[in-house]
N, CA, C and O of each residue as an XYZ file, in Angstrom:
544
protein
N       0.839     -1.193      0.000
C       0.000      0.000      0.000
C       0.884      1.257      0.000
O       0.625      2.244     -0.689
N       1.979      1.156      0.843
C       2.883      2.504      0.612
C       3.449      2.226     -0.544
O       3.240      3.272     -1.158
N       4.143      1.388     -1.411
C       4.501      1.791     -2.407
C       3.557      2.053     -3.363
O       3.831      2.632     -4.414
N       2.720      1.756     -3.138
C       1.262      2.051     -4.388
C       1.332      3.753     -3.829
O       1.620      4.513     -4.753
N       1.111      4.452     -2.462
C       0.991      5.861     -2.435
C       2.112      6.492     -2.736
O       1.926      7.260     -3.680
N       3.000      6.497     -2.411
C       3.992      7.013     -3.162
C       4.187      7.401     -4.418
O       4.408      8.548     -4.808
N       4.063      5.989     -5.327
C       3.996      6.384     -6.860
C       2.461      7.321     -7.084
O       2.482      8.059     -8.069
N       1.227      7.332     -6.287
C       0.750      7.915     -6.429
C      -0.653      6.918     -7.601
O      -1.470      7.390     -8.392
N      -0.451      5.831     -7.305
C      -1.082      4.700     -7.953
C      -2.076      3.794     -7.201
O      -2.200      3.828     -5.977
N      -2.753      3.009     -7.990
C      -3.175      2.170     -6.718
C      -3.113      0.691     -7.082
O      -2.783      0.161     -8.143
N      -3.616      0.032     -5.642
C      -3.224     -1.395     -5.472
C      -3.858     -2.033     -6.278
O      -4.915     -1.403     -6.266
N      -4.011     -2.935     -7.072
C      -5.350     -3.612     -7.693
C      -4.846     -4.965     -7.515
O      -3.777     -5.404     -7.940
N      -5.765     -5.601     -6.815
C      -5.513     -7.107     -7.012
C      -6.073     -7.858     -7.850
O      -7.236     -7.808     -8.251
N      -4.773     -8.979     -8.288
C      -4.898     -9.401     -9.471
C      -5.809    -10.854     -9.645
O      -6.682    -11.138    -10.466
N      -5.247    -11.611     -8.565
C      -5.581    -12.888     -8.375
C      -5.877    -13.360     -6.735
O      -4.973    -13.962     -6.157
N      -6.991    -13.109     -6.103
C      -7.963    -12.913     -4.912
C      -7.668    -14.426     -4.702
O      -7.358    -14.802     -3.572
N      -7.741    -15.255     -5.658
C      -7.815    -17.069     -4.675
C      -6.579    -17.582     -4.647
O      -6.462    -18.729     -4.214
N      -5.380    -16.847     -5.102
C      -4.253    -17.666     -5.044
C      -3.566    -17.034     -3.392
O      -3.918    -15.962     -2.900
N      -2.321    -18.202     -2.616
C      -2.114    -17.998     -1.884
C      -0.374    -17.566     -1.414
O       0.526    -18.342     -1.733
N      -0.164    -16.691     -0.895
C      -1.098    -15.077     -1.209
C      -1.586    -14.526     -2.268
O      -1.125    -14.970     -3.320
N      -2.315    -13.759     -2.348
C      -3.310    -12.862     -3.291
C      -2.421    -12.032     -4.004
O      -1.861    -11.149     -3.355
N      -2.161    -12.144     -5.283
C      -1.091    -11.328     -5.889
C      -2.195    -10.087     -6.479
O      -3.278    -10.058     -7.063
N      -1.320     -9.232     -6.004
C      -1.820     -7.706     -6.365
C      -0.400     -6.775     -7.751
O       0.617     -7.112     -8.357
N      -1.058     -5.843     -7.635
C      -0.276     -4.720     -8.974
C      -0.216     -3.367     -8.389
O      -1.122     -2.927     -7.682
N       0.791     -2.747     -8.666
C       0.257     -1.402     -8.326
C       0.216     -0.669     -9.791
O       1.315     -0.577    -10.340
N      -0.752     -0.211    -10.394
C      -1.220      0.343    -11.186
C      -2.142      1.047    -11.286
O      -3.056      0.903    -10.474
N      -2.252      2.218    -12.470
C      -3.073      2.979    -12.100
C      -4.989      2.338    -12.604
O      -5.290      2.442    -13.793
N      -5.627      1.985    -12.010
C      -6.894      1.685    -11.926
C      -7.724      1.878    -12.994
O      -8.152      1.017    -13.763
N      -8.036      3.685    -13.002
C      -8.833      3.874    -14.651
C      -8.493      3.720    -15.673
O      -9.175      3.524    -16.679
N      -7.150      3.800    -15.539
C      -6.564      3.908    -17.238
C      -6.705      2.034    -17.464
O      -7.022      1.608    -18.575
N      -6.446      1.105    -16.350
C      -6.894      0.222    -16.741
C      -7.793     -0.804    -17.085
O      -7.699     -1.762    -17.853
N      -9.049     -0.223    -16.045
C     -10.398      0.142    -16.459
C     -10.631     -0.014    -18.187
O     -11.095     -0.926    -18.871
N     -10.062      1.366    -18.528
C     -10.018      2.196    -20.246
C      -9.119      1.267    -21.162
O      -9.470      1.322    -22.340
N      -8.353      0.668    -20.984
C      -8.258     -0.144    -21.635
C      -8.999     -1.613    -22.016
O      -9.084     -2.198    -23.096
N      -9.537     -1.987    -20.573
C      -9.978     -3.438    -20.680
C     -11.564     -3.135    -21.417
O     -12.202     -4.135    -21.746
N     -12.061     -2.021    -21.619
C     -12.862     -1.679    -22.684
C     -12.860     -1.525    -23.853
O     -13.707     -1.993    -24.612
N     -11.822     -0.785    -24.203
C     -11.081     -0.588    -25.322
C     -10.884     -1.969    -25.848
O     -11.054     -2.021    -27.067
N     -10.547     -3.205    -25.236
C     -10.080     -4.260    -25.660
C     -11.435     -4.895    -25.934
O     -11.606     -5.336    -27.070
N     -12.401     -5.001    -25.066
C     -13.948     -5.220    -25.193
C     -14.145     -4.590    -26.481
O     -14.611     -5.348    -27.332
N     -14.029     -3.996    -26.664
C     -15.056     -3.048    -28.045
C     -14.604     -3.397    -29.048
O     -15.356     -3.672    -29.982
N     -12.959     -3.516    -29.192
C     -12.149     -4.030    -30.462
C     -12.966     -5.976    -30.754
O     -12.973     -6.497    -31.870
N     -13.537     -6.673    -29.488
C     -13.197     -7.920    -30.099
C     -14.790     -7.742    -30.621
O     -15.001     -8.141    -31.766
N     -15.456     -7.410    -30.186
C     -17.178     -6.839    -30.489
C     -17.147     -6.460    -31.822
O     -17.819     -6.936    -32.737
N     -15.842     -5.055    -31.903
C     -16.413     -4.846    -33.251
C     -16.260     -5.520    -34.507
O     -16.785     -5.186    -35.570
N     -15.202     -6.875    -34.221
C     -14.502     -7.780    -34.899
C     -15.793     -9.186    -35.753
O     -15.971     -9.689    -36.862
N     -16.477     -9.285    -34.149
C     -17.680     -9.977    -34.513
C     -18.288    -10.215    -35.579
O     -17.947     -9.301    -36.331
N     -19.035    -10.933    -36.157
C     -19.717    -11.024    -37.516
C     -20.699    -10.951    -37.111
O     -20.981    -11.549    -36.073
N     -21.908     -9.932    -38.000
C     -23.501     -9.472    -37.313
C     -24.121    -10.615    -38.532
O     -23.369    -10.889    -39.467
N     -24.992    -11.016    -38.492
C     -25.833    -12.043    -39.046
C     -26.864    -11.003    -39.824
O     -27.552    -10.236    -39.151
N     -26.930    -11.009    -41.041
C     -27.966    -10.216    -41.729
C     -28.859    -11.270    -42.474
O     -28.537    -12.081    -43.342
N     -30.261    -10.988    -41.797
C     -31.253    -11.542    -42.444
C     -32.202    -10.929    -43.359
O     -33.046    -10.082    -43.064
N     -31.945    -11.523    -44.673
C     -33.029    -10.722    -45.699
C     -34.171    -12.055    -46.230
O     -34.159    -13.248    -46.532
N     -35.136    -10.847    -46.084
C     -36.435    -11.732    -46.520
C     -36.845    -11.996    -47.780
O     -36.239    -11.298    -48.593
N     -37.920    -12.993    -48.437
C     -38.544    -12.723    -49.221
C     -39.941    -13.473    -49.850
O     -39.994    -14.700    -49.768
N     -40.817    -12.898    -50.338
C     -42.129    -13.362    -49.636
C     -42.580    -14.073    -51.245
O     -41.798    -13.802    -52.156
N     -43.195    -14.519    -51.421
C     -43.991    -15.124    -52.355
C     -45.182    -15.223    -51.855
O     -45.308    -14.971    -50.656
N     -46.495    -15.659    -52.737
C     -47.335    -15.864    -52.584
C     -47.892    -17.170    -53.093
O     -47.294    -17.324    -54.158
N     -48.661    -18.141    -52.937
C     -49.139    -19.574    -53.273
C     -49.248    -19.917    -54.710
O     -49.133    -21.016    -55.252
N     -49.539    -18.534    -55.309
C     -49.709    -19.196    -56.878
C     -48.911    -17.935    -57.853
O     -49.422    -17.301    -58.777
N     -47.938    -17.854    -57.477
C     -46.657    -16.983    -57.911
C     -46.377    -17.553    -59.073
O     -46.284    -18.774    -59.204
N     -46.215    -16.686    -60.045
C     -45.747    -16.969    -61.760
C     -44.230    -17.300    -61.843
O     -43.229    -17.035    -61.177
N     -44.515    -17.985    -62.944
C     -43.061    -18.163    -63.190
C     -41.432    -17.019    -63.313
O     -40.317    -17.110    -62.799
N     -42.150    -15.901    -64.370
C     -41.174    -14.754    -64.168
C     -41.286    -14.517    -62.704
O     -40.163    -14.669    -62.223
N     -42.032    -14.255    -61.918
C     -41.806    -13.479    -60.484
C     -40.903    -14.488    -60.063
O     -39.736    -14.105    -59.985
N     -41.109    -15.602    -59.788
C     -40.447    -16.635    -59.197
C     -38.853    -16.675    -59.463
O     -38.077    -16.917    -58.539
N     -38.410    -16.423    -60.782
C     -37.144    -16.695    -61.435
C     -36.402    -14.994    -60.743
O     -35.286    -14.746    -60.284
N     -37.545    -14.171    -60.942
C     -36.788    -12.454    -60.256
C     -36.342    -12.804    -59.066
O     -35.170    -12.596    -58.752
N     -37.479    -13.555    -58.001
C     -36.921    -13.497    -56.725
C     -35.981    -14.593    -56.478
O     -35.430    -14.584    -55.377
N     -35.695    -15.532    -57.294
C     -34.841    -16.492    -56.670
C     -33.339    -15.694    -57.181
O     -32.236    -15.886    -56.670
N     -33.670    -14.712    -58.390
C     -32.359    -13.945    -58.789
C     -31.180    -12.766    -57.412
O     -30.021    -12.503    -57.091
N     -32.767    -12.447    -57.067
C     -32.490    -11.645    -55.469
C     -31.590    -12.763    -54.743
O     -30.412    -12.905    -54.412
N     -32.976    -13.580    -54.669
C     -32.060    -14.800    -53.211
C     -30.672    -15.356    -53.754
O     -30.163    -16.327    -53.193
N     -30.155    -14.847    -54.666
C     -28.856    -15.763    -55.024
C     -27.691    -14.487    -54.655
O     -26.538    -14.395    -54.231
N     -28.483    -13.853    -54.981
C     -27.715    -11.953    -54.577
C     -27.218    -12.399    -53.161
O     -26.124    -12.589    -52.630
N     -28.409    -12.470    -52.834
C     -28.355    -12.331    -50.499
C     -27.363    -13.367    -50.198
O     -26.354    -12.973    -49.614
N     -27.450    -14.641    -50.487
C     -27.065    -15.164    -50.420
C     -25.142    -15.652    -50.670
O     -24.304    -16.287    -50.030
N     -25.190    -14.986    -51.822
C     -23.666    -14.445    -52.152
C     -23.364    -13.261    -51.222
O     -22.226    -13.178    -50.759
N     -24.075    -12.551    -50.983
C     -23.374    -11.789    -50.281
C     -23.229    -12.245    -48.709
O     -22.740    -11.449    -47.907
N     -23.574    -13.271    -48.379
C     -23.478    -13.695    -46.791
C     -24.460    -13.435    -46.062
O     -24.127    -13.149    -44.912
N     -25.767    -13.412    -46.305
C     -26.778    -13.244    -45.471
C     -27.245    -14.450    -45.876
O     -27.008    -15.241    -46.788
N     -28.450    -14.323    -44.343
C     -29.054    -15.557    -44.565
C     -30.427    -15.369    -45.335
O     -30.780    -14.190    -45.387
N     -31.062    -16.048    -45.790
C     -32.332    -15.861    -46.446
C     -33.491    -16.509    -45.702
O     -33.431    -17.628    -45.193
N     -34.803    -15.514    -45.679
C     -35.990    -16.143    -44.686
C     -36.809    -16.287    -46.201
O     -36.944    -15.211    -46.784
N     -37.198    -17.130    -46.687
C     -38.240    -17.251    -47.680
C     -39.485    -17.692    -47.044
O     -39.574    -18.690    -46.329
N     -40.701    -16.677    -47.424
C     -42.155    -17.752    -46.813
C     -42.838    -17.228    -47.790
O     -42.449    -16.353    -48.564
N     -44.267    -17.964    -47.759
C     -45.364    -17.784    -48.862
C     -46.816    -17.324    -47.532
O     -47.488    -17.906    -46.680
N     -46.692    -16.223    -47.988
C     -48.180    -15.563    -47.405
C     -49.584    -15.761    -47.853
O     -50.014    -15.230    -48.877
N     -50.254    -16.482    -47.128
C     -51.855    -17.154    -47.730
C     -52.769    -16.118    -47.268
O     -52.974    -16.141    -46.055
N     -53.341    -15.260    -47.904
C     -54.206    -14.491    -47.441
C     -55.424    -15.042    -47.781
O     -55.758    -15.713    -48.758
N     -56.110    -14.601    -46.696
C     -57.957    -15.072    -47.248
C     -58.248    -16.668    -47.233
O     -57.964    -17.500    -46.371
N     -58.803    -16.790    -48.278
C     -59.180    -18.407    -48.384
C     -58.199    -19.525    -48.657
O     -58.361    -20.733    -48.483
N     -56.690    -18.584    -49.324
C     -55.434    -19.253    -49.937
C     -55.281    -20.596    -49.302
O     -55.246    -21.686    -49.872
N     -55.204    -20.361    -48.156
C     -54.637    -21.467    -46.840
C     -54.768    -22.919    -47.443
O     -53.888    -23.765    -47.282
N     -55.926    -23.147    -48.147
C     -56.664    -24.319    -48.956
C     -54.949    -24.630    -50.192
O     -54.950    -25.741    -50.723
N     -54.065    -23.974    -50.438
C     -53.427    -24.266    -51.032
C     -51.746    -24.394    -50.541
O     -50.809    -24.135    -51.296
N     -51.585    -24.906    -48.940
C     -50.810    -25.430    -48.006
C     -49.375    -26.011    -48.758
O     -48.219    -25.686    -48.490
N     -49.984    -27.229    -50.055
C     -49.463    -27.944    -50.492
C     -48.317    -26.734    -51.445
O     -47.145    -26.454    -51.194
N     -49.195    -26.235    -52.540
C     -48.320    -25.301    -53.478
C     -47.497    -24.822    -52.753
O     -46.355    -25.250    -52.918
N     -47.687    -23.858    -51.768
C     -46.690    -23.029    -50.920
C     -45.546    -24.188    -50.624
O     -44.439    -23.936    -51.099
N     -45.682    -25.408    -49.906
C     -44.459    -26.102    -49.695
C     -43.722    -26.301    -51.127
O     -42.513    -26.090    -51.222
N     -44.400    -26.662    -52.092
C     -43.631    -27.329    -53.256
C     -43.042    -25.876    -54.019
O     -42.035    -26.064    -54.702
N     -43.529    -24.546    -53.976
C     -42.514    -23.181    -54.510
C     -41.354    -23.003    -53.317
O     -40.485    -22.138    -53.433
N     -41.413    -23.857    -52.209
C     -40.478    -23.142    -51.184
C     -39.480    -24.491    -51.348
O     -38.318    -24.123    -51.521
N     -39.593    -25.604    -51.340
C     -38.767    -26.936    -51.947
C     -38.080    -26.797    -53.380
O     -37.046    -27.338    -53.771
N     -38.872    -25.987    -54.011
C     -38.103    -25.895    -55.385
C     -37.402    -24.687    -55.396
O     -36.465    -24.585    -56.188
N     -37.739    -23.565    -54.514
C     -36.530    -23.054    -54.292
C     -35.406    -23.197    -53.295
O     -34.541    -22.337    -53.129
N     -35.464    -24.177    -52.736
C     -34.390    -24.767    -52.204
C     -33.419    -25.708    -52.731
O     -32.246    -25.861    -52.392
N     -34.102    -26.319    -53.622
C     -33.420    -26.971    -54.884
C     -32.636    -26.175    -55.834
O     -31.590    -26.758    -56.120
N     -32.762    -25.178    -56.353
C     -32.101    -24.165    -56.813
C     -31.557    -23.744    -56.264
O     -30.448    -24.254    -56.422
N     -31.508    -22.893    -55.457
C     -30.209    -22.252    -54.167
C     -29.119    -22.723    -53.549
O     -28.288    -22.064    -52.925
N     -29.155    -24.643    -53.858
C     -28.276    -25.559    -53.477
C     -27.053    -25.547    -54.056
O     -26.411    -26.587    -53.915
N     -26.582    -24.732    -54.623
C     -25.199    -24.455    -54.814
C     -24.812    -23.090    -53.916
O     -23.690    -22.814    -53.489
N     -25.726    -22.512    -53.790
C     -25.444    -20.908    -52.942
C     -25.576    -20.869    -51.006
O     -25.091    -20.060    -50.215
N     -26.374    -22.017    -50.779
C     -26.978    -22.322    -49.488
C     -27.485    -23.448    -48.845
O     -27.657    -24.463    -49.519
N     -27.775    -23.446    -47.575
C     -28.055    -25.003    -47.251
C     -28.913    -24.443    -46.697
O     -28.815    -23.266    -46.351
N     -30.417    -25.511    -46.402
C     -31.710    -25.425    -45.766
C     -31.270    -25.357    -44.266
O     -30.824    -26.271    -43.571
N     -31.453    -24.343    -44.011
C     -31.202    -24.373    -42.096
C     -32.336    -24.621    -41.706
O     -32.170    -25.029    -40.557
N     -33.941    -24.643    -42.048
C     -34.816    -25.081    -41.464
C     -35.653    -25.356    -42.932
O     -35.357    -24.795    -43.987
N     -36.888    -26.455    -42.747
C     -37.312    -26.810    -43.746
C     -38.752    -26.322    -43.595
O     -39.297    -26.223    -42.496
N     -39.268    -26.060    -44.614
C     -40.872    -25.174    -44.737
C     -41.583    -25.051    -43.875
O     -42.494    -25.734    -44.344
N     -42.174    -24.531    -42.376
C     -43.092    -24.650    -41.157
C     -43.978    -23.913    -41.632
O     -43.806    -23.144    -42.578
N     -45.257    -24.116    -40.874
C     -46.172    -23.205    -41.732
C     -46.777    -22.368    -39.936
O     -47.198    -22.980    -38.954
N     -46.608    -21.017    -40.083
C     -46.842    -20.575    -38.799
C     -47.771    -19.449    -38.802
O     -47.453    -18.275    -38.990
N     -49.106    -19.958    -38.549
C     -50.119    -19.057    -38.840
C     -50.214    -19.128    -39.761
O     -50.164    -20.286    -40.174
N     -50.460    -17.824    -41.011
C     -50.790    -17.315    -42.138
C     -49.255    -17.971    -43.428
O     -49.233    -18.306    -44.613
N     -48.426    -17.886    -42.551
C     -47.251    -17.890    -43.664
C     -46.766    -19.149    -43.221
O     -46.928    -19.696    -42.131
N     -45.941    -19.653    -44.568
C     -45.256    -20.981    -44.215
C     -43.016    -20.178    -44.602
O     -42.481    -19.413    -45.404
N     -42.644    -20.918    -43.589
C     -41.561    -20.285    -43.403
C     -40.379    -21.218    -43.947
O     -40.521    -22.435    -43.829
N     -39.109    -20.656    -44.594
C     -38.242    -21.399    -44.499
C     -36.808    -20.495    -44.591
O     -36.618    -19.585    -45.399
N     -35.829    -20.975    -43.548
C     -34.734    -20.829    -43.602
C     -33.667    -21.439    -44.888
O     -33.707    -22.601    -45.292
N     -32.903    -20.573    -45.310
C     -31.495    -20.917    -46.140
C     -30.117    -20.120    -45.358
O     -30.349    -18.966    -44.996
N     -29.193    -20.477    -45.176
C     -27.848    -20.336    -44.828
C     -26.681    -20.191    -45.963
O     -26.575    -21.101    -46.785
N     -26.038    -19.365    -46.008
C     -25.326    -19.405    -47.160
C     -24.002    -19.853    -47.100
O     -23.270    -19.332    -46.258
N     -23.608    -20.628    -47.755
C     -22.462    -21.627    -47.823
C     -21.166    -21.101    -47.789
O     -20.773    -20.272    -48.609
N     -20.243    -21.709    -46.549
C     -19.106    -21.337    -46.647
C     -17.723    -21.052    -47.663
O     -17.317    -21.991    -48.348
N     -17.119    -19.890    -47.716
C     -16.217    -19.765    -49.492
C     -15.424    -20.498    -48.635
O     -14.348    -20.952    -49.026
């Protein structure tokens, strides 16, 4: 403790369960300010997960179909993941089946760009499916 006042520093202990308790004399905030600084660098290093959507509907045409799977090959190259679902509005629901077989066949296509991380659920109104995009 006196040599910590002297320099005008303080004690910080380093390791509380070892026997004895090894301490530092250093100055406190500045090391505080760093062990944040070091926090923030590995945070900002992180990879953020970008999810892009895209919706179809049960009895979607062929051009629309070929536009959006052109998108999903975009997202997908670029490292996001892709949420594809088919929205049944109204009475649609009666057509359960179509919606799985446009969301299977675009998973069949995308199979060079992505892998099915989850396979067609149907939740409420929309039937859902995950793609993951494949490691370079």
């Amino acid at each position: 403790m006196s040599i910590a006042d002297e320099q005008g520093l303080d004690l910080v202990e380093i390791s509380p369960n070892a026997n004895p308790p090894v301490c530092k004399v250093m100055d406190y905030k500045k090391f505080l300010y760093e062990q944040k600084k070091r926090e923030k660098t590995l945070k900002s290093k992180a990879t953020k997960v970008v999810v892009k959507e895209i919706r179809f509907g049960p009895q979607t045409d062929d051009h629309d179909y070929e536009f959006k799977k052109k998108h999903a090959e975009k997202f997908l190259k670029d490292g996001a993941k892709l949420k594809a679902f088919v929205f049944f509005k109204g009475r649609s629901i009666v057509f359960k089946e179509q919606g799985q077989i446009l969301l299977l066949k675009l998973a069949q296509d995308l199979e060079e760009f992505g892998k099915v991380e989850q396979l067609p659920k149907l939740e409420g109104k929309r039937m859902i499916m995950f793609i993951a995009p494949k490691k370079k």
